[in-house]
N, CA, C and O of each residue as an XYZ file, in Angstrom:
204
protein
N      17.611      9.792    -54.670
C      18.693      8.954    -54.155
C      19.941      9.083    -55.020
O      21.027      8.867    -54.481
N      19.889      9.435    -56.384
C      21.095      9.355    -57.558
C      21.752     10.467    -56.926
O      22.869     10.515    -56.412
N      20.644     11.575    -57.084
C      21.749     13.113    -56.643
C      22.224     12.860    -55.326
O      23.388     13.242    -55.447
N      22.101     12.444    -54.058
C      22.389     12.229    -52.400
C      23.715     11.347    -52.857
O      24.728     11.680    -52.242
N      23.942     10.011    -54.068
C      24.545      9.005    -53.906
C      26.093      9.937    -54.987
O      27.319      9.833    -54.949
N      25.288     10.625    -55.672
C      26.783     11.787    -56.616
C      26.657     12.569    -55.938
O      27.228     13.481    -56.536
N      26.185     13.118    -54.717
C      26.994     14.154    -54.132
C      27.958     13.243    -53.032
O      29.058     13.704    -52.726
N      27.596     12.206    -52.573
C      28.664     12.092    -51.681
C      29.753     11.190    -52.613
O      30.192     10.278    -51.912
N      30.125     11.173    -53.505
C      31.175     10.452    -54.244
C      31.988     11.834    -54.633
O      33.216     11.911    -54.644
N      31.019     12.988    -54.974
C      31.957     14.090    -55.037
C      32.912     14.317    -53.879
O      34.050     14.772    -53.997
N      32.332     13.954    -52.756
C      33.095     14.651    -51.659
C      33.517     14.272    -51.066
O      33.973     14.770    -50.036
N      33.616     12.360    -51.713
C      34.838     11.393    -50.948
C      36.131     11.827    -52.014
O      37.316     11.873    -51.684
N      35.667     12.079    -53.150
C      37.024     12.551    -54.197
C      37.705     13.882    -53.090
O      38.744     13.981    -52.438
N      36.495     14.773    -53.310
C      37.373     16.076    -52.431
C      38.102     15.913    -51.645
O      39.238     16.383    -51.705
N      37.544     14.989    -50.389
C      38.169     14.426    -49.213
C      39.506     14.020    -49.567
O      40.490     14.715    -49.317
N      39.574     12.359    -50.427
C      40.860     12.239    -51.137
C      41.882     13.086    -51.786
O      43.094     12.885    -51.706
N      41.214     14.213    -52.546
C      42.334     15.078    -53.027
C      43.026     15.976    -51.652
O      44.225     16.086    -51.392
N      42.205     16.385    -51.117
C      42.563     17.212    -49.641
C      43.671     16.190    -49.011
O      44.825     16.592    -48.868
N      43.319     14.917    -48.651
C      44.331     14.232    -47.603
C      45.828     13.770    -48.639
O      46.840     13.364    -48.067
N      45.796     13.852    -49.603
C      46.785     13.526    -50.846
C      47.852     15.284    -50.658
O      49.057     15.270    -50.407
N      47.184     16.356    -50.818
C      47.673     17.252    -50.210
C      48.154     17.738    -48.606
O      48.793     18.741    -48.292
N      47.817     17.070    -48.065
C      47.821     17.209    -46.807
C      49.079     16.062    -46.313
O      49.942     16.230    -45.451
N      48.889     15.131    -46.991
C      50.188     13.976    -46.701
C      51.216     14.455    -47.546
O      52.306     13.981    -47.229
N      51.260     15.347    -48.658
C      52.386     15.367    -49.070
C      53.200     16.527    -48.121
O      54.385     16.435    -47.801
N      52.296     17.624    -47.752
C      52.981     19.025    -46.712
C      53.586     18.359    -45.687
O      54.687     18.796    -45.349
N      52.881     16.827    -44.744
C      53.523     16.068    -44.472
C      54.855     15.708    -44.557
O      55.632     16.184    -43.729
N      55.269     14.932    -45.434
C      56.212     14.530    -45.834
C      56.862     15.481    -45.999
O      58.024     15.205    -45.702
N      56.743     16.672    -46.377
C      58.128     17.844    -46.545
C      58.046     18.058    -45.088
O      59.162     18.046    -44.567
N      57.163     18.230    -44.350
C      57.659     18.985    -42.781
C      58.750     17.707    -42.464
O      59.959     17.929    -42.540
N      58.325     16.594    -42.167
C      59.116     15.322    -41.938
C      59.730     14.577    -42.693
O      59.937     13.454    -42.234
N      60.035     14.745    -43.509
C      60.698     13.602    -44.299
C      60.683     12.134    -44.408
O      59.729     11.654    -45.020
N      61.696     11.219    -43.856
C      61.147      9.972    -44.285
C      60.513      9.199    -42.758
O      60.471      7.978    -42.609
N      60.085     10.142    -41.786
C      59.112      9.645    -40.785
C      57.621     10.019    -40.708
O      56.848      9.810    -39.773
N      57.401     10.573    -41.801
C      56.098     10.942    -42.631
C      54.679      9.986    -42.434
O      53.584     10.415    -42.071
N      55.021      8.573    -42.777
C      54.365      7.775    -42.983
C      54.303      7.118    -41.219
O      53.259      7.330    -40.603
N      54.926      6.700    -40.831
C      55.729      6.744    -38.953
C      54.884      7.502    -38.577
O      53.858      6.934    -38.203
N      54.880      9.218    -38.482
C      53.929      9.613    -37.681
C      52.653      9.459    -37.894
O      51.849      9.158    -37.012
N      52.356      9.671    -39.180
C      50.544      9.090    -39.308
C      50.595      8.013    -38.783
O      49.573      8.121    -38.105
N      50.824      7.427    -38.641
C      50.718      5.767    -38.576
C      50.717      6.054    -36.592
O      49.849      5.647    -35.820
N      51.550      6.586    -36.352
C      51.413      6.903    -34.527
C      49.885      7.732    -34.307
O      49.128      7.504    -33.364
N      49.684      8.524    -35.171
C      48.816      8.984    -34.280
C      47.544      8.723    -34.808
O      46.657      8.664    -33.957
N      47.182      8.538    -36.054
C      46.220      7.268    -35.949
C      45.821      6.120    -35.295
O      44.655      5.821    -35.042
N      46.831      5.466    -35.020
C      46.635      4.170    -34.004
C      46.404      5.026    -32.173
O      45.636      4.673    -31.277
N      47.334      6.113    -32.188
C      46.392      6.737    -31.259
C      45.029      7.318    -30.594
O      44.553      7.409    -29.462
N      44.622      7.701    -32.074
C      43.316      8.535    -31.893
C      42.230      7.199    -32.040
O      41.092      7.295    -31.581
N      42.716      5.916    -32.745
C      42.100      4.995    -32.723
C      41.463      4.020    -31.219
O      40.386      3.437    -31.099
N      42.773      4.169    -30.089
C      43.099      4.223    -28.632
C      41.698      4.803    -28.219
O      40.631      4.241    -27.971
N      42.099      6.215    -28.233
C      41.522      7.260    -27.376
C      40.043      7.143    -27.975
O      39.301      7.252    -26.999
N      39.275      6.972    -29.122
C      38.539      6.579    -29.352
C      37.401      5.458    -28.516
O      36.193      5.328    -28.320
N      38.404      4.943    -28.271
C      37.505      3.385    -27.956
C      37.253      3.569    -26.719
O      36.403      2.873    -26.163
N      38.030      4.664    -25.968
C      37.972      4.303    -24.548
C      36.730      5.226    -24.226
O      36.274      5.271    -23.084
């Protein structure tokens, strides 16, 4: 259970470092509507989800 419970903490870090990179390429494609579009299409996919 220790090794199953440190491997997935490794790979919520990975995850985090990936989306930290990924929001910043963000923000240079868009500038200061960066945060605006995540925020749209999250609450979208959140939508389309449910239905």
């Amino acid at each position: 259970m220790k090794n199953e419970a440190e491997k997935l903490a490794v790979e919520i870090i990975r995850l985090d470092l990936m989306r930290d990179e990924l929001l910043e390429k963000l923000i240079v494609l868009s500038g200061n509507q960066a945060h605006e579009i995540l925020r749209c299409v999250q609450n979208n996919q959140y939508i389309e989800a449910r239905e």
